[in-house]
C-alpha positions in Angstrom: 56.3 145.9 75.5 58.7 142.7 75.8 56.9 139.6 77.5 58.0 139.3 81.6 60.8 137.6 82.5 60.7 133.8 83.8 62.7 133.7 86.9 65.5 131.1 86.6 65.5 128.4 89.1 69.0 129.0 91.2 70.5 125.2 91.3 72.4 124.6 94.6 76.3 125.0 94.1 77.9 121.7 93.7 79.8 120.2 96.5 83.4 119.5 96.4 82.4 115.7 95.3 80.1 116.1 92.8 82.5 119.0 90.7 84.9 116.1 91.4 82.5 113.3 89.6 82.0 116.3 87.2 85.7 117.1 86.3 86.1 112.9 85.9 83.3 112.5 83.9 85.0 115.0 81.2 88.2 113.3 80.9 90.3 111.6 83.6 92.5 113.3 85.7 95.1 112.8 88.2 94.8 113.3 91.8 97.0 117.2 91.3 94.9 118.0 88.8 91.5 117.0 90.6 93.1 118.8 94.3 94.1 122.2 92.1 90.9 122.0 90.4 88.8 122.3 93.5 91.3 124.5 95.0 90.8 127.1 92.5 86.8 126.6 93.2 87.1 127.6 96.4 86.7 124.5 98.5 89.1 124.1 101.5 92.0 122.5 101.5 90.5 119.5 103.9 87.4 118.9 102.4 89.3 118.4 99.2 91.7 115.8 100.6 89.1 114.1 102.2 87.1 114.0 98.4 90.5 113.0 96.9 90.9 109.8 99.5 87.0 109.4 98.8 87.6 109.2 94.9 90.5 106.9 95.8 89.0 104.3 97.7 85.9 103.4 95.1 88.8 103.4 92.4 87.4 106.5 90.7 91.1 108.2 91.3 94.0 106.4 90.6 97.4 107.9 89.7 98.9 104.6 88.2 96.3 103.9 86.0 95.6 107.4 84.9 99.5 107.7 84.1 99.0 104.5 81.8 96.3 105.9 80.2 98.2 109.4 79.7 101.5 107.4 77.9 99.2 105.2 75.9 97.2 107.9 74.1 100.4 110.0 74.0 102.4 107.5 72.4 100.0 105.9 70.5 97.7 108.1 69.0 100.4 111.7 69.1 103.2 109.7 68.9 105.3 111.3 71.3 108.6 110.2 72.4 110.4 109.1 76.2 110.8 112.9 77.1 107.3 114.6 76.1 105.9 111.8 77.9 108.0 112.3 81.3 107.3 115.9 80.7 103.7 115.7 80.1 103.6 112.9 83.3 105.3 115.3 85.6 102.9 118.5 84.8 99.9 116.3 85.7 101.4 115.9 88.9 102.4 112.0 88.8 105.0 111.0 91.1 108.6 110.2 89.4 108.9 106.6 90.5 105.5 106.0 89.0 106.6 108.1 86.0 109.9 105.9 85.7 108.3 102.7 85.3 105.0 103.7 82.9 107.8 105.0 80.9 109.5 102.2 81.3 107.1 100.0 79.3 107.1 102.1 76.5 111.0 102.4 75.9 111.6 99.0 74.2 110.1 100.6 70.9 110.8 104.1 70.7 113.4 103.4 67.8 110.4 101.5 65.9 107.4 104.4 66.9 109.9 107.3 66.0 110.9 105.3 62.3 107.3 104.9 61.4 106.6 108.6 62.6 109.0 109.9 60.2 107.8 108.0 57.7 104.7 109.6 57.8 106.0 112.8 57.5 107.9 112.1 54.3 105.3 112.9 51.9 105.8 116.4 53.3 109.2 116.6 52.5 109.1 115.0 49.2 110.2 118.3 47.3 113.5 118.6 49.0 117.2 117.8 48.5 117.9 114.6 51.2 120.1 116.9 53.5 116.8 119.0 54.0 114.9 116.6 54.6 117.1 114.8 57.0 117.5 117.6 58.8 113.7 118.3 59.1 112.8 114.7 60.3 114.7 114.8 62.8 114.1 118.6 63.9 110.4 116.9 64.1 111.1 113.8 65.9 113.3 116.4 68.4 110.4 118.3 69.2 108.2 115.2 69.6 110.5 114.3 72.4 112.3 111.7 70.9 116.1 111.2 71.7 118.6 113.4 69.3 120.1 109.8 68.9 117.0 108.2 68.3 115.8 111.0 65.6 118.6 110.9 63.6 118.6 106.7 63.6 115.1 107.2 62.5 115.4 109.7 59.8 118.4 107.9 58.4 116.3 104.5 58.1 113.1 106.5 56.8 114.9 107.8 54.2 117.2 104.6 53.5 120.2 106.7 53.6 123.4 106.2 55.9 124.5 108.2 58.4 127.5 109.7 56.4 125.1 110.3 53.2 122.0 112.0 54.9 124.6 114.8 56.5 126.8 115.1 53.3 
């Protein structure tokens, strides 16, 4: 005969400001993601917008500051390029003139970010013909989000080849 069960305490269900608190403390979050989040829990639509401007006025919800965040781990530690981070920006909900200028800071260097990217990736490559391996590159920095300009600039200098002799 097994030994009798221990009844579980039942905790009371978290309001719509402490799965909030919750959902920030994992990561932060922009105010789309926070409202869809506790949509989807099943809190009404008011109580969440009154959470949301809660959140916002002890600075615990901020759109700017969570969109700077987003580019600078995107960019810095993915290495992502101007249109994965719009892209990435506009599914979290972040308004386009916000978008525009976070963006904005990180344009000056994409040429420099997308070089060093693709030299990274050259060991990879090492075992093919330079037309392969031009190509690859910038097939790679393409699907990071870099520019088709920008990622053939960059695969050119990473492999210290000219335009004309990297396509030939």
């Amino acid at each position: 005969m097994s030994p009798p069960r221990r009844h579980r305490r039942v905790s009371k269900p978290k309001d719509a400001h402490e799965r909030a608190l919750g959902l920030l403390a994992v990561r932060p979050r922009s105010r789309r993601e926070i409202r869809d989040r506790l949509l989807r829990a099943g809190f009404g639509a008011e109580e969440v917008e009154d959470v949301i401007a809660r959140l916002e006025r002890v600075d615990l919800l901020d759109d700017e500051r969570f969109a700077r965040e987003f580019a600078q781990h995107a960019v810095g530690v993915k290495g992502v390029g101007r249109r994965s981070l719009v892209s990435g920006l506009l599914a979290k909900g972040i308004a386009r003139d916000t978008i525009d200028e976070v963006v904005g800071e990180f344009a000056e260097d994409q040429e420099s970010r997308a070089e060093a990217l693709a030299k990274t990736r050259l060991g990879r490559l090492a075992s093919l013909e330079r037309p392969a391996a031009y190509r690859r590159l910038t097939e790679f920095l393409i699907r990071k989000g870099y520019d088709a300009s920008v990622a053939r600039q960059a695969a050119w200098r990473a492999l210290a080849v000219d335009g004309a002799g990297a396509e030939g």
